[in-house]
C-alpha positions as CSV (number, residue, x, y, z in Angstrom):
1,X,16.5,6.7,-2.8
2,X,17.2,5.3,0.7
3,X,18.3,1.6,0.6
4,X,18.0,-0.7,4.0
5,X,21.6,-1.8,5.4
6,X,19.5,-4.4,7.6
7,X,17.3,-5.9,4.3
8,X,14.5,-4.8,2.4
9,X,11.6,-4.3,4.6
10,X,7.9,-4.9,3.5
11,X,5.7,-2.1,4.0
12,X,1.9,-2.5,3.6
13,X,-0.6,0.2,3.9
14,X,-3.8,-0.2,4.2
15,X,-7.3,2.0,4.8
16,X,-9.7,0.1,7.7
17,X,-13.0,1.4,8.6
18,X,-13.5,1.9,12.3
19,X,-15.4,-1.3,12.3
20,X,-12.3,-3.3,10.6
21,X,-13.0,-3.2,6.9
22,X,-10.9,-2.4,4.3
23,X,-14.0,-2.2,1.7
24,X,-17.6,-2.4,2.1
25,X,-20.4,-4.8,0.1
26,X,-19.1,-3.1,-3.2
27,X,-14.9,-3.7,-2.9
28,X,-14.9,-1.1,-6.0
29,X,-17.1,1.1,-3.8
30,X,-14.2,3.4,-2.8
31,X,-16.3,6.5,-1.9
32,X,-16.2,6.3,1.7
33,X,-12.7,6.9,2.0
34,X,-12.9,9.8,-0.2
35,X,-13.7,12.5,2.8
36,X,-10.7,11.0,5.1
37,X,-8.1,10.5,2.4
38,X,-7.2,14.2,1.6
39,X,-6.4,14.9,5.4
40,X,-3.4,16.2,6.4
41,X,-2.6,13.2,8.4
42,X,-3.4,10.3,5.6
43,X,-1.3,13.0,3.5
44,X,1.5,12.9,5.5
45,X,1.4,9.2,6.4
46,X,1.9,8.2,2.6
47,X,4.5,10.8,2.2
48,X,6.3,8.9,5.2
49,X,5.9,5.8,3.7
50,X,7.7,6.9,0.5
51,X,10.6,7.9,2.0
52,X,12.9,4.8,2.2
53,X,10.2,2.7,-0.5
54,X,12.1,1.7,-4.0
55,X,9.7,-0.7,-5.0
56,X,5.8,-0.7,-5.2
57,X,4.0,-4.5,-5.0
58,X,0.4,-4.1,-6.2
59,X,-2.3,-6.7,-7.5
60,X,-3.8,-6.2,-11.1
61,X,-6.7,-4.7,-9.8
62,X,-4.8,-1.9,-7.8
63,X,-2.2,-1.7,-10.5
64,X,-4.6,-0.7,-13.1
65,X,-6.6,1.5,-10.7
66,X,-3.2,3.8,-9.5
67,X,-1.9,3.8,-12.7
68,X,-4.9,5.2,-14.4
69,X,-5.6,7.8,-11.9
70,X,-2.4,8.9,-10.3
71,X,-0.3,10.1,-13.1
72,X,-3.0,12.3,-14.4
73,X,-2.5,14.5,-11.2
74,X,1.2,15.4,-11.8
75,X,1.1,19.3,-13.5
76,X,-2.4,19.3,-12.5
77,X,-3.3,23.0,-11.3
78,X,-4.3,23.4,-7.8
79,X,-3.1,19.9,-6.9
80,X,-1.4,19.3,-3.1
81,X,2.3,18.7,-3.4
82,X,2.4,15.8,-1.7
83,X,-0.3,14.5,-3.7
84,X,2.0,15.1,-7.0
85,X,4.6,13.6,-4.8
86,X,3.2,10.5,-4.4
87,X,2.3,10.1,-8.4
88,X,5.8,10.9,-9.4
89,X,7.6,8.4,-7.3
90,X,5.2,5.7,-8.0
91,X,5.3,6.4,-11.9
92,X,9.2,6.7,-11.1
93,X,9.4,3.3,-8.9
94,X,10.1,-0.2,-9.7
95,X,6.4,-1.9,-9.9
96,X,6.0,-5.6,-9.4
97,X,2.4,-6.8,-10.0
98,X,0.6,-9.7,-9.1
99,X,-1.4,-11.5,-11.5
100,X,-2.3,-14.5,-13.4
101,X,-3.7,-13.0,-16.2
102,X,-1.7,-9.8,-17.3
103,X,0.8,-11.1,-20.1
104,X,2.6,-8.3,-20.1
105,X,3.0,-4.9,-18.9
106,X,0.5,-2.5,-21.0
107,X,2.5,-0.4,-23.1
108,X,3.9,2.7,-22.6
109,X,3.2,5.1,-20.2
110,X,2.5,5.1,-17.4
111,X,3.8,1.4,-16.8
112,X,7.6,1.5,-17.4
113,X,9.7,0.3,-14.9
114,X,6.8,-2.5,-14.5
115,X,7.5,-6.3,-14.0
116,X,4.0,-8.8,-14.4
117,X,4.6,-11.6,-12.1
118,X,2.3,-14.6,-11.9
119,X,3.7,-16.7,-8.6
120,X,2.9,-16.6,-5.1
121,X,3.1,-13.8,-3.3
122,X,5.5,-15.0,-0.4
123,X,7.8,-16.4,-3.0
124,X,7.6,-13.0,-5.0
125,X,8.6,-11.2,-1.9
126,X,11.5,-13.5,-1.1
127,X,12.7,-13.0,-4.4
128,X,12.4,-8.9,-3.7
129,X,14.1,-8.9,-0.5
130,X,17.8,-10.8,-1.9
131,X,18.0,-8.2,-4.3
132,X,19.3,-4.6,-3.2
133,X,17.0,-1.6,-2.8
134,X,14.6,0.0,-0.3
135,X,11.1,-0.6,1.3
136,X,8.6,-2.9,-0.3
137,X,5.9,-1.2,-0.1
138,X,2.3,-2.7,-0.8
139,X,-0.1,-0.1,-1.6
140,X,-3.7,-1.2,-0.6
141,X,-4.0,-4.5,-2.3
142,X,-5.9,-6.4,0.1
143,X,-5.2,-10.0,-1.6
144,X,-1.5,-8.9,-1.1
145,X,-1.5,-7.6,2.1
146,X,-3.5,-11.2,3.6
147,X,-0.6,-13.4,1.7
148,X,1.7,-11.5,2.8
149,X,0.6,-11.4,6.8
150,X,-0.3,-15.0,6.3
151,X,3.4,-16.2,5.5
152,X,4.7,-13.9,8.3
153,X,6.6,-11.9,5.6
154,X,5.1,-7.8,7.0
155,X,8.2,-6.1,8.5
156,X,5.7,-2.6,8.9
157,X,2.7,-2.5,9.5
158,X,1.0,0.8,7.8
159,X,-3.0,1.6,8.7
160,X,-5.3,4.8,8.1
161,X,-8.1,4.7,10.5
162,X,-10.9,6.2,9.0
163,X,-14.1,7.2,11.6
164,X,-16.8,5.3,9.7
165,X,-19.1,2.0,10.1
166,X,-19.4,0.1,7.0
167,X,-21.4,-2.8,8.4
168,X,-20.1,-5.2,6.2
169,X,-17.5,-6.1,3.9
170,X,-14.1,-7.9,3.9
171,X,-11.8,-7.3,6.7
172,X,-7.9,-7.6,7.0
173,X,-7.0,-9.7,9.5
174,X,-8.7,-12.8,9.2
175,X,-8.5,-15.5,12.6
176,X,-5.8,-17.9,11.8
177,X,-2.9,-15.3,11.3
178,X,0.7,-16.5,13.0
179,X,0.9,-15.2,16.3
180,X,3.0,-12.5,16.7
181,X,4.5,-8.9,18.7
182,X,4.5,-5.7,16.8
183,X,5.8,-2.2,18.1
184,X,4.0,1.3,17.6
185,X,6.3,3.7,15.5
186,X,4.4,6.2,15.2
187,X,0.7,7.8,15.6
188,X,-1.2,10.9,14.6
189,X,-4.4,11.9,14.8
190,X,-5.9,14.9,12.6
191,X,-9.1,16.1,10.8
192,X,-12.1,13.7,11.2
193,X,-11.1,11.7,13.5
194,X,-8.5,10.5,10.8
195,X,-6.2,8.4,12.7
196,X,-2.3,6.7,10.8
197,X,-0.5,4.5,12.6
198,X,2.4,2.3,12.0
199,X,3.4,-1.3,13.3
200,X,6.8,-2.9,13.4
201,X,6.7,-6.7,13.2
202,X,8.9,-7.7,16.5
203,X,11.0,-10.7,15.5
């Protein structure tokens, strides 16, 4: 695994409607990412993303919902290697999850390698970045990702595009954010208007 010579970086990555939310009325309503989330390009993008990532940060809620689905898809027949790629490095990766009322880590699989953490998320992340390893990397918990771009602490900025209106519903970036430059790393377009692109935080 690639570690950072410069520091850890934190990498979030979220999905945003075209219309700026990241869920719609229903938050467990996940459906309408569904069509856009098996493209080539949102493939791709997360398989980017792993590359240099040691550690995955998730919320309770996002913890529980990866780790019940994504490790059922490794051996599963027919499945898209980068798929299967993606469930063995997070079943393989340190986990750090948020939450104020997990005790402990369910036992066993597929939760080794997982640390429960009930403190706030910008001192979590501190914490994280003076030990050694790779990328941070945030996988879609929203209550994260806000804390996170709220205390400055986003070194990448990772977002799936998805062509849809949801009309309503929570949104990312809410006004009072600290002002700030970021850099385009990268863009791709591909099927259905799916559109990834990746931020750096100028500093």
């Amino acid at each position: 695994m690639t570690e950072q010579s410069g520091g850890r970086r934190v990498v979030t990555n979220m999905s945003l409607s075209l219309d700026g939310h990241y869920a719609g009325r229903d938050p467990l309503d996940m459906s309408w990412v569904m069509p856009y989330a098996h493209t080539d390009v949102a493939r791709d993008h997360m398989a980017g993303l792993l590359e240099a990532a040691t550690t995955a940060l998730l919320g309770r809620v996002n913890a529980e919902g990866f780790l019940g689905f994504w490790p059922t898809v490794i051996g599963m027949e027919g499945v898209d290697p980068r798929d299967e790629e993606f469930a063995k490095w997070l079943v393989g990766a340190e986990k750090v999850v948020l939450s104020s009322t997990l005790g402990e880590a369910p036992a066993p699989a597929p939760w080794e390698r997982t640390t429960i953490v009930d403190k706030p998320t910008a001192e979590v992340v501190a914490d994280l970045k003076a030990t050694e390893g790779g990328d941070i990397l945030v996988l879609s918990s929203a209550s994260v990702i806000k804390a996170l771009l709220a205390a400055d602490q986003v070194d990448r900025l990772a977002i799936t595009v998805f062509p849809v209106f949801l009309g309503d519903g929570p949104r990312l970036f809410d006004d009072g954010l600290p002002a700030g430059k970021w850099t385009l790393v990268s863009q791709s377009a591909g099927e259905h208007g799916t559109l990834a692109l990746v931020y750096d935080r100028v500093r």
